[in-house]
N, CA, C and O atoms as a Tinker XYZ file with bonds, in Angstrom:
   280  protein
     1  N    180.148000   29.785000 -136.334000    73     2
     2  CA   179.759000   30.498000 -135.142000    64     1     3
     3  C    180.198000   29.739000 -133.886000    63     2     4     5
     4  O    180.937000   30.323000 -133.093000    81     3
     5  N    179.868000   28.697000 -133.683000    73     3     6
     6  CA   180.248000   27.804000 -132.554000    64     5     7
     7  C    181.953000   27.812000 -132.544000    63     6     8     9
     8  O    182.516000   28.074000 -131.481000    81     7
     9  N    182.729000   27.525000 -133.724000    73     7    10
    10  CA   183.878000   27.977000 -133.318000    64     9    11
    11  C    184.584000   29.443000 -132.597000    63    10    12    13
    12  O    185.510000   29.719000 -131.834000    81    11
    13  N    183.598000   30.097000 -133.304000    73    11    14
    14  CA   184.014000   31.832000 -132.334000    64    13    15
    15  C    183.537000   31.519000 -130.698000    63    14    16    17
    16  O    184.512000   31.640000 -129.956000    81    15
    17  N    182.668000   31.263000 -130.192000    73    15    18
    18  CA   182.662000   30.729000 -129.117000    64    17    19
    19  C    183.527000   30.083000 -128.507000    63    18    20    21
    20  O    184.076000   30.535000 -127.502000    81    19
    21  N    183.877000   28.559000 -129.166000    73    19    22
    22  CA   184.855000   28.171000 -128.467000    64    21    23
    23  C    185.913000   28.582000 -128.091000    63    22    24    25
    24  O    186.351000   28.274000 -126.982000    81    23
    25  N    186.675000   29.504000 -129.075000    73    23    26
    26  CA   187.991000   30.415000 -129.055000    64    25    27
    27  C    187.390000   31.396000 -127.871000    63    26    28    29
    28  O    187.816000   31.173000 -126.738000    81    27
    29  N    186.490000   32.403000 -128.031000    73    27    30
    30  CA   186.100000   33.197000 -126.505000    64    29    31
    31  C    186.084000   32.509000 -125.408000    63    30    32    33
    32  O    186.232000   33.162000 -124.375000    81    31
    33  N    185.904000   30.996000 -125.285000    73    31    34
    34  CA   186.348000   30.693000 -123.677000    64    33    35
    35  C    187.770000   30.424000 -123.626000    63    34    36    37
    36  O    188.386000   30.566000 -122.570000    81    35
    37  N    188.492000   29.940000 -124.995000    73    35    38
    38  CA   189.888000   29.622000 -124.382000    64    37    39
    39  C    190.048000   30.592000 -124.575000    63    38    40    41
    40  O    191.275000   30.565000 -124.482000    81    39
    41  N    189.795000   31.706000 -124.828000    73    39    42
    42  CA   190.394000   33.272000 -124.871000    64    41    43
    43  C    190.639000   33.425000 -122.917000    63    42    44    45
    44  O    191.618000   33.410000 -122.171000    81    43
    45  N    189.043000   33.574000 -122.722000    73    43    46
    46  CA   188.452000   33.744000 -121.127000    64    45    47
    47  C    190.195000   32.788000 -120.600000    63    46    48    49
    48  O    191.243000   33.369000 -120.320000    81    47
    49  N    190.007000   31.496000 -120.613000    73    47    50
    50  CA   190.522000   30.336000 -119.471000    64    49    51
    51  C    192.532000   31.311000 -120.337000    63    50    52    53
    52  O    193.203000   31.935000 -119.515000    81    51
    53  N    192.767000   31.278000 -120.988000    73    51    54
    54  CA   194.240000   31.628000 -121.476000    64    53    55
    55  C    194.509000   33.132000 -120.313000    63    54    56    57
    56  O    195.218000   33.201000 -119.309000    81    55
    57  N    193.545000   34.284000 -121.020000    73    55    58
    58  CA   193.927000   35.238000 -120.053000    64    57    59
    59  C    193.834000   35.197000 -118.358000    63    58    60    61
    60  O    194.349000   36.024000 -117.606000    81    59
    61  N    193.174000   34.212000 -118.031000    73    59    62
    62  CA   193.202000   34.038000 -116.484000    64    61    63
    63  C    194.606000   33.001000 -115.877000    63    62    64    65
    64  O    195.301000   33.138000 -114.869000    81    63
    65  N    194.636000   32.032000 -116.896000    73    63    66
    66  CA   196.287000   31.425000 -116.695000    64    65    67
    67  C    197.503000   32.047000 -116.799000    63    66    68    69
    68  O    198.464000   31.926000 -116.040000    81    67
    69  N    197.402000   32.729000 -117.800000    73    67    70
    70  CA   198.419000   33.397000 -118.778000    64    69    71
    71  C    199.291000   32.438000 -118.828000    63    70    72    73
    72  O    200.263000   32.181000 -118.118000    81    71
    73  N    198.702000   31.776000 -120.031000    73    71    74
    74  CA   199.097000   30.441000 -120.734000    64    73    75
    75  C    199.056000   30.929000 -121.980000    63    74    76    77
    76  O    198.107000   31.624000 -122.340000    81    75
    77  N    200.276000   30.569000 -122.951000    73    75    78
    78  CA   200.386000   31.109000 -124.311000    64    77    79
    79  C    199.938000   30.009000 -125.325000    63    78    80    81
    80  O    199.682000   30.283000 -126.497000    81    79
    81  N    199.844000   28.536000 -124.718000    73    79    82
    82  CA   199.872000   27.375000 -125.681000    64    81    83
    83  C    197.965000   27.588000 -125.542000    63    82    84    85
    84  O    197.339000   27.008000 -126.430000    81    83
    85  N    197.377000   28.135000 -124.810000    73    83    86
    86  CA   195.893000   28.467000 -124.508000    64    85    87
    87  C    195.927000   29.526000 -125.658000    63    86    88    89
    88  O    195.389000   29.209000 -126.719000    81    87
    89  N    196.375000   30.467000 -125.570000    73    87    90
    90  CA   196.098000   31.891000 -126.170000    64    89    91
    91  C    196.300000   31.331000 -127.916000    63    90    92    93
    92  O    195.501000   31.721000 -128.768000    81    91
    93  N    197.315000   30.508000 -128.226000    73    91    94
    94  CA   197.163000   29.999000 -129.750000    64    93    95
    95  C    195.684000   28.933000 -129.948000    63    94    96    97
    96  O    194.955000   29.038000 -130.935000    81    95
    97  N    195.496000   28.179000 -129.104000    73    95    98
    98  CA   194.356000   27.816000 -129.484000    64    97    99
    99  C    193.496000   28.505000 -129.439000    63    98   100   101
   100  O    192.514000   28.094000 -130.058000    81    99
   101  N    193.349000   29.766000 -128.790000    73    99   102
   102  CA   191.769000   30.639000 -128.805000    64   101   103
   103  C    192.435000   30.992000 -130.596000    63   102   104   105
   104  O    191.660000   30.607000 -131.471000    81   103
   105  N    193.592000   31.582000 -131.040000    73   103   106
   106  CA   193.737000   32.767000 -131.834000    64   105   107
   107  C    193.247000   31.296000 -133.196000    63   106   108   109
   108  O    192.345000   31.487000 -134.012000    81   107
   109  N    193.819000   30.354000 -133.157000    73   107   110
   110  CA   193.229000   28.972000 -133.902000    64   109   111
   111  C    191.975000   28.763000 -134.129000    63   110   112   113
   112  O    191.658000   28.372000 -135.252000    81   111
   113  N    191.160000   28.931000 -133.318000    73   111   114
   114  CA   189.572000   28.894000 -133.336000    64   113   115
   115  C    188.828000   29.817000 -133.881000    63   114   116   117
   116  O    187.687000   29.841000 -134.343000    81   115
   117  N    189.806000   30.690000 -133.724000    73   115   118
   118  CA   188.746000   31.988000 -134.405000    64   117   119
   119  C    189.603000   31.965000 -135.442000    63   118   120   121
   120  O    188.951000   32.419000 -136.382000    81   119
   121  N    190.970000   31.630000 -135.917000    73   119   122
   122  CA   191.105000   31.103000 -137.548000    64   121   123
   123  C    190.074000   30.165000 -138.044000    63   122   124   125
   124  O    189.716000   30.172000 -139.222000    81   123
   125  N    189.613000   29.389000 -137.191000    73   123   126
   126  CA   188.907000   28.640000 -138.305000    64   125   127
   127  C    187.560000   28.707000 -138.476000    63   126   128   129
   128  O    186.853000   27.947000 -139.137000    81   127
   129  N    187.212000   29.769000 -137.771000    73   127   130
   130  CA   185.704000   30.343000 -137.838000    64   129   131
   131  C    185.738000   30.785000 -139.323000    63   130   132   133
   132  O    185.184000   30.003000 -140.095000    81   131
   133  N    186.364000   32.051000 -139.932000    73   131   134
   134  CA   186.121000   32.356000 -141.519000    64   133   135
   135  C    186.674000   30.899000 -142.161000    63   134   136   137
   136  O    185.682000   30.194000 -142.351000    81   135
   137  N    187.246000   30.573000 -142.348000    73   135   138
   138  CA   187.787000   29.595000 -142.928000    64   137   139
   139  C    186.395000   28.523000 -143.334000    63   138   140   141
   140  O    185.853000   28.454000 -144.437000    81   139
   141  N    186.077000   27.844000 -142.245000    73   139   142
   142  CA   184.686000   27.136000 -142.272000    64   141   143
   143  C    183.082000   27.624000 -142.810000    63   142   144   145
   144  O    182.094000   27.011000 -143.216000    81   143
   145  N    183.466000   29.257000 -142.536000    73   143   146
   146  CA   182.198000   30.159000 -143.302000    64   145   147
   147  C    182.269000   30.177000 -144.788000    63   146   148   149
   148  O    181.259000   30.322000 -145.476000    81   147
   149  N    183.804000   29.987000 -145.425000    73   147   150
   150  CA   183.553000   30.029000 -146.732000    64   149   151
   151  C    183.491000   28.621000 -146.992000    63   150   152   153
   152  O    183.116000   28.329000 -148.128000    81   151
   153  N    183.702000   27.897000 -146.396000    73   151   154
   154  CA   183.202000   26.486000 -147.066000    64   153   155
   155  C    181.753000   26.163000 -146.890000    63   154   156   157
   156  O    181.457000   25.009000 -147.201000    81   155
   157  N    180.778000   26.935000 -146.458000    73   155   158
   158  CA   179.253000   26.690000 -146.408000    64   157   159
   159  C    178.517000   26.673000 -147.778000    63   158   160   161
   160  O    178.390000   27.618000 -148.557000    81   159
   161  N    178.046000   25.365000 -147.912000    73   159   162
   162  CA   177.334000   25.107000 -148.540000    64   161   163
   163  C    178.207000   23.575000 -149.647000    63   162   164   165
   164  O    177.770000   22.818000 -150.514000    81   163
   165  N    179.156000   23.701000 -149.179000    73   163   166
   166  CA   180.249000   22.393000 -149.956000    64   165   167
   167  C    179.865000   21.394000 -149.357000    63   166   168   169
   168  O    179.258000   21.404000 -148.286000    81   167
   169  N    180.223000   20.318000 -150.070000    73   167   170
   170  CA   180.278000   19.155000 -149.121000    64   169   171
   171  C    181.535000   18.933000 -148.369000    63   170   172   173
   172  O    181.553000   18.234000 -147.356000    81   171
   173  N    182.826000   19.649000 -148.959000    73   171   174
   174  CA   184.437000   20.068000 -148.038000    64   173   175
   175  C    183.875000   20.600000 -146.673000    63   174   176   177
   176  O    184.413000   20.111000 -145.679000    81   175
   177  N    182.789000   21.608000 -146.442000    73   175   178
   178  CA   182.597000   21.662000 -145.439000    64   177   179
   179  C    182.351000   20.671000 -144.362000    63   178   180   181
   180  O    181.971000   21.418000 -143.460000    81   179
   181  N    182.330000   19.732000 -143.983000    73   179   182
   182  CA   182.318000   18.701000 -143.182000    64   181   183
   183  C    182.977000   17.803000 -143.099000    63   182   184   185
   184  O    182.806000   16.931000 -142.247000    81   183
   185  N    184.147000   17.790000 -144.202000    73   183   186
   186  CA   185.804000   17.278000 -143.474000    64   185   187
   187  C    186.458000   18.438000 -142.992000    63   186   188   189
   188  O    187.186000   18.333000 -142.005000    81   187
   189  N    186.263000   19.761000 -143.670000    73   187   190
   190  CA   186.949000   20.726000 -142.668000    64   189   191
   191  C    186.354000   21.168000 -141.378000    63   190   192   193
   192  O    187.175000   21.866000 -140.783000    81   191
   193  N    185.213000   21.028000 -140.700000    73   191   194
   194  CA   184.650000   21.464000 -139.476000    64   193   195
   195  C    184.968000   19.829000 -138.886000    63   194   196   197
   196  O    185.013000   19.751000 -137.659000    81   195
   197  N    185.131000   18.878000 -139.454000    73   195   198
   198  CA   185.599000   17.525000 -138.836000    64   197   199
   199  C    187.162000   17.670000 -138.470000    63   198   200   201
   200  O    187.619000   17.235000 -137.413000    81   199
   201  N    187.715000   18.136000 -139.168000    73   199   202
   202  CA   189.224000   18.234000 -139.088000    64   201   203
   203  C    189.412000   19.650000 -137.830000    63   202   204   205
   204  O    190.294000   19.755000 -136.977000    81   203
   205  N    188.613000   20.307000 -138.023000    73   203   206
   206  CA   188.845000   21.325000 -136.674000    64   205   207
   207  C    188.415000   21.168000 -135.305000    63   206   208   209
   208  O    188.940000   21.546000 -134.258000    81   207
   209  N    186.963000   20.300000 -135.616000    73   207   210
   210  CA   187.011000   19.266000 -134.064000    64   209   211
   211  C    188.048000   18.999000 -133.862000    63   210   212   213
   212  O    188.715000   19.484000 -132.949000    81   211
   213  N    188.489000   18.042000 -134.783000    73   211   214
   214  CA   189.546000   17.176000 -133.788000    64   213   215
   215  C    190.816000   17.708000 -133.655000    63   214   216   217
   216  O    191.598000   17.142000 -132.891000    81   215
   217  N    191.339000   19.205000 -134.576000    73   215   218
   218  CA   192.554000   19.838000 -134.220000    64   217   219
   219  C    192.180000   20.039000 -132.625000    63   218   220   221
   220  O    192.481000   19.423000 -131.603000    81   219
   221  N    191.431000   21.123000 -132.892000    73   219   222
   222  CA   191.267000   22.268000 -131.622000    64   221   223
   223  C    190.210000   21.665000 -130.457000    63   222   224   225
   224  O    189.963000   22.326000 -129.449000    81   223
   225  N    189.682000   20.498000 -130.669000    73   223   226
   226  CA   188.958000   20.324000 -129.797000    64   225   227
   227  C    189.418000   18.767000 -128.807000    63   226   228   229
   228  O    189.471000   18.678000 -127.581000    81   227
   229  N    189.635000   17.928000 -129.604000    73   227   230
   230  CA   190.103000   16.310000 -129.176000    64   229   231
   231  C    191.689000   16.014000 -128.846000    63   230   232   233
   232  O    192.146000   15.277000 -127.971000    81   231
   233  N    192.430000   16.868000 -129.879000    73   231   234
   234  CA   193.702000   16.525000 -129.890000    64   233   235
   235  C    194.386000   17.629000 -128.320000    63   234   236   237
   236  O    195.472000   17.568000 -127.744000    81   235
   237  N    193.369000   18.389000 -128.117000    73   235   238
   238  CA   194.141000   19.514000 -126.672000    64   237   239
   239  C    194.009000   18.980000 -125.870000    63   238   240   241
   240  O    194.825000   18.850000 -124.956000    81   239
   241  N    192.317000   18.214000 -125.992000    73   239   242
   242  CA   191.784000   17.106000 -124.339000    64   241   243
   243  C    193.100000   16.676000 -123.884000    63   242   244   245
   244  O    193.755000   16.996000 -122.892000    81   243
   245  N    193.390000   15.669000 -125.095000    73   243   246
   246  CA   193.658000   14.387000 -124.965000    64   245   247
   247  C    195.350000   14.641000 -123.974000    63   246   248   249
   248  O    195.879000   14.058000 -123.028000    81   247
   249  N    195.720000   15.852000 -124.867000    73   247   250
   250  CA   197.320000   16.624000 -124.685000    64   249   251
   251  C    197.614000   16.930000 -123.240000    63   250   252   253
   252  O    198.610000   16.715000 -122.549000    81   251
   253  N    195.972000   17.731000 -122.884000    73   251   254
   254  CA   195.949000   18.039000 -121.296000    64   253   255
   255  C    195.871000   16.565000 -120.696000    63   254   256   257
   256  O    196.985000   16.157000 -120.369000    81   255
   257  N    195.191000   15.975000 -120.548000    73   255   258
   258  CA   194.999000   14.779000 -119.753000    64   257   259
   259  C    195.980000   13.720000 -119.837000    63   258   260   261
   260  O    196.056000   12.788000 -119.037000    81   259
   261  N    196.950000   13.957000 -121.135000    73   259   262
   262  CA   197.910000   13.090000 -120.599000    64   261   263
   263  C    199.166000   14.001000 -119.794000    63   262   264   265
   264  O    200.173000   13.331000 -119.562000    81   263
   265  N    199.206000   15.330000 -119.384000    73   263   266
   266  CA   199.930000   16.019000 -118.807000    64   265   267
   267  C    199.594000   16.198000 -117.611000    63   266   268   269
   268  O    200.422000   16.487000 -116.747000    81   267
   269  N    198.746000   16.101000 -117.451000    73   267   270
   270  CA   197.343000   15.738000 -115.885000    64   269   271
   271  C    198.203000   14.904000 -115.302000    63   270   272   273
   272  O    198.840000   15.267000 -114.314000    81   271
   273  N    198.359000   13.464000 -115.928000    73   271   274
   274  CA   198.754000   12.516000 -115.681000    64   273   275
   275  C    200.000000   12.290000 -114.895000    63   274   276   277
   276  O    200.135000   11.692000 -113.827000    81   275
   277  N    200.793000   12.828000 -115.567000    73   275   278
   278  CA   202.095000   12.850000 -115.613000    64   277   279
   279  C    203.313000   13.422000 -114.605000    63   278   280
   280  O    204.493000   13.295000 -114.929000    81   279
């Protein structure tokens, strides 16, 4: 659930830029919303919701802020 969220704001922030590298991470987030629903109840579930933090959530920061930079 929290991933469908997150994808609805980069949905929100993509269509107000009209930024396409935005619009794959919203369409990414809400890939990994089912994806993470069928792993409920595994213990896989928590390297895969770990591994989608840090796709969609740490690795974009980090991408923007060093382009901030730059």
């Amino acid at each position: 659930m929290i991933m469908v969220f997150y994808g609805s704001g980069w949905a929100v922030s993509a269509a107000m830029m009209r930024s396409r590298p935005l619009w794959a991470l919203a369409i990414a987030s809400f890939a990994a919303a089912p994806l993470l629903a069928a792993l409920t109840g595994s213990a896989e579930q928590y390297l895969a919701y770990a591994a989608a933090l840090f796709l969609l959530m740490a690795l974009p920061g980090f991408l923007l802020m060093r382009a901030a930079r730059g």
